[in-house]
C-alpha positions as CSV (number, residue, x, y, z in Angstrom):
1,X,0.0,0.0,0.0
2,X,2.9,2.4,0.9
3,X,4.5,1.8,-2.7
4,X,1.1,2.2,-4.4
5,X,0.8,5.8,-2.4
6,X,4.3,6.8,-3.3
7,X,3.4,5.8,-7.2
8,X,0.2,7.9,-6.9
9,X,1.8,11.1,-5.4
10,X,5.2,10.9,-8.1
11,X,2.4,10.3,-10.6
12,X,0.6,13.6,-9.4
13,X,3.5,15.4,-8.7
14,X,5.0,14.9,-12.0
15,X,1.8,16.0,-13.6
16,X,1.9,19.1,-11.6
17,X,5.1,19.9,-12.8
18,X,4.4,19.2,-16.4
19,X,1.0,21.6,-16.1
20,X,3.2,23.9,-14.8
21,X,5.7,24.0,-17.2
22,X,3.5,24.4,-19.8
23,X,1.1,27.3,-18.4
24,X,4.6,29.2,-17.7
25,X,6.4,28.5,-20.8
26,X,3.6,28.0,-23.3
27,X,4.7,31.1,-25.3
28,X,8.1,29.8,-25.9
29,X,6.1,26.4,-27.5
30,X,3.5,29.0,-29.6
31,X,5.9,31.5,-30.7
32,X,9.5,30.2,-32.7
33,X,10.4,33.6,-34.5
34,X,14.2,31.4,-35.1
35,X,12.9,28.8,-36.9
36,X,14.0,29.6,-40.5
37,X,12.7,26.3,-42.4
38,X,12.1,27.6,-45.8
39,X,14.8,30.3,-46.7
40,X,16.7,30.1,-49.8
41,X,14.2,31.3,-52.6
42,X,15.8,34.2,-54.5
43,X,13.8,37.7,-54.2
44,X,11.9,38.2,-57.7
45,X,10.3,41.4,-56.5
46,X,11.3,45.2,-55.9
47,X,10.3,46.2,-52.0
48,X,11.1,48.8,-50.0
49,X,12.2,48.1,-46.1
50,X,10.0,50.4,-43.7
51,X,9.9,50.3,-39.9
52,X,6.3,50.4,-38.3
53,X,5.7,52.1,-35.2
54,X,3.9,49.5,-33.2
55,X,4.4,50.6,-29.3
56,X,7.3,52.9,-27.7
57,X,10.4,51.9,-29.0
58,X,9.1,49.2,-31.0
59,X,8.8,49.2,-34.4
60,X,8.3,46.5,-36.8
61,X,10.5,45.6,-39.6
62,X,7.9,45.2,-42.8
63,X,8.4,44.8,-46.2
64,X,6.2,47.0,-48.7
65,X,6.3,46.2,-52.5
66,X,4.1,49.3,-53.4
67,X,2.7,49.2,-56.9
68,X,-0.2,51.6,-57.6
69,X,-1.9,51.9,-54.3
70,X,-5.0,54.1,-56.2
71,X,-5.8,51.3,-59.0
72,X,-4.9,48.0,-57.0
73,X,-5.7,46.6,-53.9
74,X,-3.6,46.0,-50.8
75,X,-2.3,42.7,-49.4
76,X,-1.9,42.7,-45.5
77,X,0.0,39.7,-45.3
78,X,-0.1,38.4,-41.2
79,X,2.4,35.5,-41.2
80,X,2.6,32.3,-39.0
81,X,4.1,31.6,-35.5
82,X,7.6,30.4,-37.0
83,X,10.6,32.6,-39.0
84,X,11.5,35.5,-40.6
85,X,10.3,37.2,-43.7
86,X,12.8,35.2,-45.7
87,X,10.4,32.6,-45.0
88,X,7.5,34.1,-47.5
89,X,10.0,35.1,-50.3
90,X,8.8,32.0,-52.0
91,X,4.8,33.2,-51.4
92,X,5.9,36.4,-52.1
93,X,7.3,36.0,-55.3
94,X,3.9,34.9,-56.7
95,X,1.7,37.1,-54.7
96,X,3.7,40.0,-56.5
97,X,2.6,38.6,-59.8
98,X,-0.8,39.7,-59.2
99,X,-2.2,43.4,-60.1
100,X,-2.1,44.1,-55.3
101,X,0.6,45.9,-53.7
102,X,1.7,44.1,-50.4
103,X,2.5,44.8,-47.0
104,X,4.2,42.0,-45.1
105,X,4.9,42.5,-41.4
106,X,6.6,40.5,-39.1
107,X,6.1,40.9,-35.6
108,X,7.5,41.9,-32.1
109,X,9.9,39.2,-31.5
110,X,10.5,38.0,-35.0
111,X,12.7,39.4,-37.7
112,X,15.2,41.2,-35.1
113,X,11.8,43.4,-33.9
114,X,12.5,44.2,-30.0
115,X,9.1,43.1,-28.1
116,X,7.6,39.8,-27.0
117,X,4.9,38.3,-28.9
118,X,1.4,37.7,-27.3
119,X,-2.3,37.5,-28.6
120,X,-2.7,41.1,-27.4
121,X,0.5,42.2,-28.6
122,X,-0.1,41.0,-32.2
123,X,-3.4,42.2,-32.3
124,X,-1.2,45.4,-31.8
125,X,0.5,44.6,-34.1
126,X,-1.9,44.8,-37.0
127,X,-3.6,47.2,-36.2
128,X,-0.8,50.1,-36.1
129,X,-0.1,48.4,-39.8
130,X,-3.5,49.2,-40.8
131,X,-3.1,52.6,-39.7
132,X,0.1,52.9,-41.1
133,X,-1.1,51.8,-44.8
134,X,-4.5,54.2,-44.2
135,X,-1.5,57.4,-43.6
136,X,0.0,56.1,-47.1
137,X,-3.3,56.6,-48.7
138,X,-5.1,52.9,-48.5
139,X,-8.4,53.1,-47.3
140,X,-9.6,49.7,-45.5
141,X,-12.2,49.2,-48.5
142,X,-8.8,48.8,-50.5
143,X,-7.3,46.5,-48.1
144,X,-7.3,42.7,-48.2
145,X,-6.2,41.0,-45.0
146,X,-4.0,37.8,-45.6
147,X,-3.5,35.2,-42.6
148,X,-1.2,32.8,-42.7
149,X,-1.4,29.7,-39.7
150,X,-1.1,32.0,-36.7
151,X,-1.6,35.0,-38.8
152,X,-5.0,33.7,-39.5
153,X,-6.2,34.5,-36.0
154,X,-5.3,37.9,-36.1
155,X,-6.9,38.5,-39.5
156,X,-9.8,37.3,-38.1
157,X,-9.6,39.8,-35.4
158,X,-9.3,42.6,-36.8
159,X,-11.6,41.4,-39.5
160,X,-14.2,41.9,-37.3
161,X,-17.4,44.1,-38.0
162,X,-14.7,46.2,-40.4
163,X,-15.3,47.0,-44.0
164,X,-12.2,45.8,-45.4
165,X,-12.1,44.6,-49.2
166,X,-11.6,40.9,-48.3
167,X,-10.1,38.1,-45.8
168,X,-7.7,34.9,-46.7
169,X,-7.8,32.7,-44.2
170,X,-4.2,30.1,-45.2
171,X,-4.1,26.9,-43.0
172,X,-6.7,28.3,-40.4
173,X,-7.2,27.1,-36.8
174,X,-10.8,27.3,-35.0
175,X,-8.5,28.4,-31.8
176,X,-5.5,27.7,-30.1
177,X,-7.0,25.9,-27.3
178,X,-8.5,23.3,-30.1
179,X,-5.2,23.3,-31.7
180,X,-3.2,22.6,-28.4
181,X,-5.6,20.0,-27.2
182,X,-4.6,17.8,-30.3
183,X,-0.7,17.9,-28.8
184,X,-1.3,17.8,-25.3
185,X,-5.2,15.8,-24.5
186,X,-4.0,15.2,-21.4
187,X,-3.7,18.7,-19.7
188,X,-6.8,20.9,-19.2
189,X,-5.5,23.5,-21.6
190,X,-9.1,25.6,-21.2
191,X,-7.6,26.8,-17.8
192,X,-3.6,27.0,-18.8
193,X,-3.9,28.4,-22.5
194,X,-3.5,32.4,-21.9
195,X,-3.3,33.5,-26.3
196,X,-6.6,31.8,-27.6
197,X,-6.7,33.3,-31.1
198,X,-10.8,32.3,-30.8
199,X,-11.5,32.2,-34.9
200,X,-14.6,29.9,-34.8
201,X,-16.1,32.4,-32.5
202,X,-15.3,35.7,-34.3
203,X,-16.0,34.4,-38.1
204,X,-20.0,35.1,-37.8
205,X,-18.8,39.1,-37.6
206,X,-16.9,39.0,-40.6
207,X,-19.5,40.8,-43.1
208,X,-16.7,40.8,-46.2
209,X,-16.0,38.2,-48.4
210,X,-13.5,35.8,-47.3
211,X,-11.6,33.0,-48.9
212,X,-10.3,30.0,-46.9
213,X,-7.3,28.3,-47.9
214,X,-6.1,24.6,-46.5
215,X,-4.4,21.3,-47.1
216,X,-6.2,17.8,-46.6
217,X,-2.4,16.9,-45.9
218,X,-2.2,19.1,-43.4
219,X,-0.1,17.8,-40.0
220,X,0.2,21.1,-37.7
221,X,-3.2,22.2,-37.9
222,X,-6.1,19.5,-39.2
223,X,-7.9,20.0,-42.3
224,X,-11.3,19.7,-40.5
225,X,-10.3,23.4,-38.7
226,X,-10.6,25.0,-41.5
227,X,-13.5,23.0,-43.4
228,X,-15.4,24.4,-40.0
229,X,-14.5,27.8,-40.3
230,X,-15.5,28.1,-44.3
231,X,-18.8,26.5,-42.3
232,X,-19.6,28.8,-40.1
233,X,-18.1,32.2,-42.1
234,X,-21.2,34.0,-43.7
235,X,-21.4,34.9,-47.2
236,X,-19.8,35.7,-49.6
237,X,-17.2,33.0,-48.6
238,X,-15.0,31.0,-51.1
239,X,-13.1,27.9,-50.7
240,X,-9.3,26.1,-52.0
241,X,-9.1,22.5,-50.8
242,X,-6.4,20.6,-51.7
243,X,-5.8,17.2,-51.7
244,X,-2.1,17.5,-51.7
245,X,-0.7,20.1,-49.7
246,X,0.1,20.2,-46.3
247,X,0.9,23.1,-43.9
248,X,2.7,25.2,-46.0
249,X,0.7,25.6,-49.3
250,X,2.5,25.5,-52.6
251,X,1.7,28.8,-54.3
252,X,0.9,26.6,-57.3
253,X,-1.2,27.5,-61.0
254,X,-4.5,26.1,-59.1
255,X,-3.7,28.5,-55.2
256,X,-2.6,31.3,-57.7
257,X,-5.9,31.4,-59.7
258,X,-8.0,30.3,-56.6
259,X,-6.6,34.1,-55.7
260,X,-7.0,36.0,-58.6
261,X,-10.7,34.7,-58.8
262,X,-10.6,36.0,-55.8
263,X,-9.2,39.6,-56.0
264,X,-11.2,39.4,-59.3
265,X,-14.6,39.4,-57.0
266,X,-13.3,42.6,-54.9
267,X,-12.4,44.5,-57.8
C-alpha cells in the first residue's frame, strides 16, 4: 500500500510539474520567431524596407512592395508563429505577380523586432499596420487581410465588423485551445492556455468576403479546422481545398488562380 501511495503522489506530482511548465512556458512552445525552415528562394520582386511604429520603441520591420496603391488593392499579409520574412520570399514571389501591392509585417519578437509576442501584442501589431497603410493613402475598402497559420487568428480579429475589401484565411485554426488540445489531451489546456486566437467564434462578424485556404495533408493544424471555419463564415465565402498540400501551401497555377478569382470578385 505504501509503494502504491508513493506511485500515486510521483504520478501527481510529475503531472503538476508538467501543467506547470506548460502554463509558464507556453509562449516559448507558440511563438519560434528562429525557426527559419524555408529560406533560400531568391527575391523576384522590388520592395522597400520600412519600420512600423507598433508601441514605444518598437517598431516592426515590414516589407512594402508598393505598386499603384490608387488602382490595386492591398495585401496585408499576417504571417505564421515560426521565421522571418525570408520565410515568405517564395509566397511572395507569386503574390507579387498579381495586379495588389503588399505589406508583409513581421512581428515583435520576429525578424530582429525588439518586443515579445502575445495574442494582445499582435493584435497590436496589426492594427498600427493598418493605420500605417490608411496614412499612405489605403483606405480599409482597399485593403485585403492575408492570414497565414497563426496569422489567421489575427486577420480574423481585426476582421471583425470592419469594412475591409476581403479576408484569406491560409491553413486556419478554430482556436489555439483546439489546436493545443490535439498535442497535449491530457492537460486541461481551457484553464492553462492564456493567447486563444478564438477564430470559430469571431468568423460570424466578418460581413466581407472571405476566402479559406487549407491542405487535406495538413499535419500542424487538421484540415477539419478550416472546413469548420468556411462553415460557419457567412457569405460571400470562397473555398481552396487541396488534396495535396500540407501546412505550407504550394503557391501553385490552381492556389494562384484560386486568388485572382478572388481579387477578381473585390475589384
Amino acid at each position: 500500500m505504501k509503494y502504491l501511495y508513493l506511485a500515486l503522489s510521483s504520478i501527481i506530482l510529475a503531472y503538476i510539474i508538467i501543467a506547470l511548465f506548460t502554463y509558464l512556458y507556453q509562449r516559448k512552445l507558440l511563438y519560434h520567431p528562429s525557426e527559419n525552415n524555408y529560406t533560400g528562394d531568391g527575391i523576384q520582386f522590388d520592395y522597400k524596407e520600412v519600420f512600423i511604429e507598433v508601441d514605444k520603441n518598437i517598431k516592426l520591420k515590414s516589407w512594402f512592395l508598393e505598386k499603384d496603391l490608387k488602382k490595386n488593392k492591398t495585401i496585408l499579409y499576417f504571417h505564421g508563429n515560426a521565421g522571418d520574412l525570408t520565410n515568405r520570399v517564395q509566397k511572395l514571389n507569386e503574390l507579387n505577380k498579381l495586379a495588389v501591392n503588399i505589406l508583409i509585417i513581421s512581428w515583435r519578437g520576429f525578424s530582429g523586432n525588439p518586443g515579445k509576442p502575445t495574442e494582445k501584442n499582435l493584435y497590436n501589431d496589426a492594427r498600427k499596420s493598418v493605420e500605417w497603410l490608411n496614412k499612405a493613402g489605403v483606405i480599409n475598402k482597399n485593403i485585403i487581410l492575408y492570414g497565414e497559420s497563426l496569422g489567421t487568428g489575427v486577420a480574423t480579429e481585426l476582421g471583425q465588423n470592419n469594412s475591409f475589401a476581403g479576408i484569406v484565411l491560409e491553413s486556419p485554426f478554430t482556436s489555439i485551445a483546439d489546436a493545443a488540445k490535439i498535442y497535449y489531451p491530457y492537460l486541461p489546456i481551457d484553464l492553462l492556455i492564456k493567447d486563444r486566437y478564438d477564430s470559430l467564434k469571431k468568423i460570424k462578424n466578418i460581413n466581407v468576403p472571405i476566402l479559406v485556404m487549407h491542405g487535406k495533408k495538413d499535419n500542424v493544424v487538421p484540415f477539419k479546422m478550416g472546413v469548420k471555419l468556411f462553415d460557419n463564415a457567412n457569405e460571400p465565402k470562397f473555398s481552396y481545398f487541396s488534396d495535396i498540400d500540407d501546412h505550407m501551401m504550394e503557391f501553385n497555377d490552381q492556389l494562384i488562380n484560386s486568388l485572382k478569382q478572388f481579387l477578381g470578385f473585390n475589384t
